[in-house]
N, C-alpha and C positions, 0 to 999 in steps of 0.2 A: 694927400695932406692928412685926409684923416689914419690913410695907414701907420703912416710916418709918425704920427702923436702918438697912438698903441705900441709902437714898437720903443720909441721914448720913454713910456710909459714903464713898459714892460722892464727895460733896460734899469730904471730909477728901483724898478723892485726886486731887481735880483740881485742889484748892486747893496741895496738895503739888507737885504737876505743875507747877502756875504757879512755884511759889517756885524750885522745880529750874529753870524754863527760863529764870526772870528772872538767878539767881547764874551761871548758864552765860553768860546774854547780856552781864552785866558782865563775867565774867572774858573775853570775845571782847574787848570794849572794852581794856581791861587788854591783853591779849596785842596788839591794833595798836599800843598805844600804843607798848610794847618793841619793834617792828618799826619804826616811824617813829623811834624813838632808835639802832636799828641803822641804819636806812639813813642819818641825819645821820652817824653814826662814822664810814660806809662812805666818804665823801669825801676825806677825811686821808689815809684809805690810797691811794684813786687817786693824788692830787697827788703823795706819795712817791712811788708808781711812773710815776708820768711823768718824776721827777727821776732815779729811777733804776731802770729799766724790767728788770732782769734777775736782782733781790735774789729769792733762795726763800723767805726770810724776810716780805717783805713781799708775796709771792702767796699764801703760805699766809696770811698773814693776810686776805689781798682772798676767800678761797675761804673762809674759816671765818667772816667776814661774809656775805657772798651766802648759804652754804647754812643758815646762821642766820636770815636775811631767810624765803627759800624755807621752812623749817621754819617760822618765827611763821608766817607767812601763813598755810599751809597748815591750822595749829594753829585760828588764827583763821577757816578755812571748816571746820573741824569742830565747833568751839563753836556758830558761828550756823547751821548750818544741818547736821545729823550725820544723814551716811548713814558707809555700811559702804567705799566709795571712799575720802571723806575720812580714815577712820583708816587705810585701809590705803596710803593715799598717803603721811601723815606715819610712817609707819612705814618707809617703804622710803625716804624722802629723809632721816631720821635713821639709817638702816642706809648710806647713800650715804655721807652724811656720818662718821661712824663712820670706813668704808672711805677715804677721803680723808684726811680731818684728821691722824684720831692713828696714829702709826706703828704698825702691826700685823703680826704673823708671816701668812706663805702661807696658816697653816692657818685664821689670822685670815678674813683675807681670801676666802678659799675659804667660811667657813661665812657671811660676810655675803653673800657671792654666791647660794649657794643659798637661805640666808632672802628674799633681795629677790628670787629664779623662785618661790621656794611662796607671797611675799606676792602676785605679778602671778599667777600660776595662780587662787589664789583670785580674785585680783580679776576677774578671766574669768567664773569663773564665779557670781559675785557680781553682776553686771551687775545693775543695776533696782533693786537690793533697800537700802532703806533700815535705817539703823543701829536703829530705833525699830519697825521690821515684826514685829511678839510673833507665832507661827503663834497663829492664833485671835482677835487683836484684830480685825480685819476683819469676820471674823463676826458678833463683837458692834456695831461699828462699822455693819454693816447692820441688825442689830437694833435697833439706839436709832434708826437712819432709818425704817425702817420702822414703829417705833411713834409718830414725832412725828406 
């Protein structure tokens, strides 16, 4: 009986699992698609600046398209495929961006600086380690191998 409720159990959770990985896999789908409608905008804005190659106006627009492009994408390699690199990549390219885009005080800017060295610190020492690595699922992970 009691076997039979853990295996129930178990079954509700991986059936779960599936459902978590599938609405992740569509909203990946989703977040390319905003990135392929960002890079078709992104053209309008070169042609302008080749018409008029020295407007701030229109480079700040060319740079708040790119590090939009750069963010979905990135966005989009952490949906299909989440490790702990991918978030902490899109976190330091949205702290980039952040620092570029919108006009901000020194002190602004000082604290998005040291956010983006403690996000690379950790990402140092974060190497290998995937976003989904539970301490302990491995273990069981060799458990259910070893019992098949």
């Amino acid at each position: 009986m009691e076997d039979e409720k853990l295996r129930h159990e178990d079954k509700i959770r991986k059936t779960a699992h599936q459902i978590e990985r599938a609405v992740e896999l569509i909203m990946a789908v989703f977040v390319m698609a905003a990135v392929v409608i960002e890079i078709v905008h992104l053209f309008p804005v070169i042609g302008r600046m080749a018409d008029r190659s020295l407007d701030f106006h229109l480079y700040d627009d060319f740079l708040t398209y790119v590090l939009d492009i750069v963010i979905g994408a990135e966005f989009f390699r952490l949906l299909a495929a989440p490790d702990l690199h991918a978030v902490l990549e899109v976190m330091m390219f949205a702290m980039t961006r952040h620092m570029i885009i919108e006009s901000a005080s020194a002190l602004d800017n000082l604290l998005t600086i040291l956010g983006i060295g403690i996000l690379a610190y950790i990402q140092y020492f974060m190497k290998g380690k995937r976003l989904r690595d539970v301490p302990g699922k491995k273990k069981e992970k060799e458990e259910e191998d070893g019992a098949e």
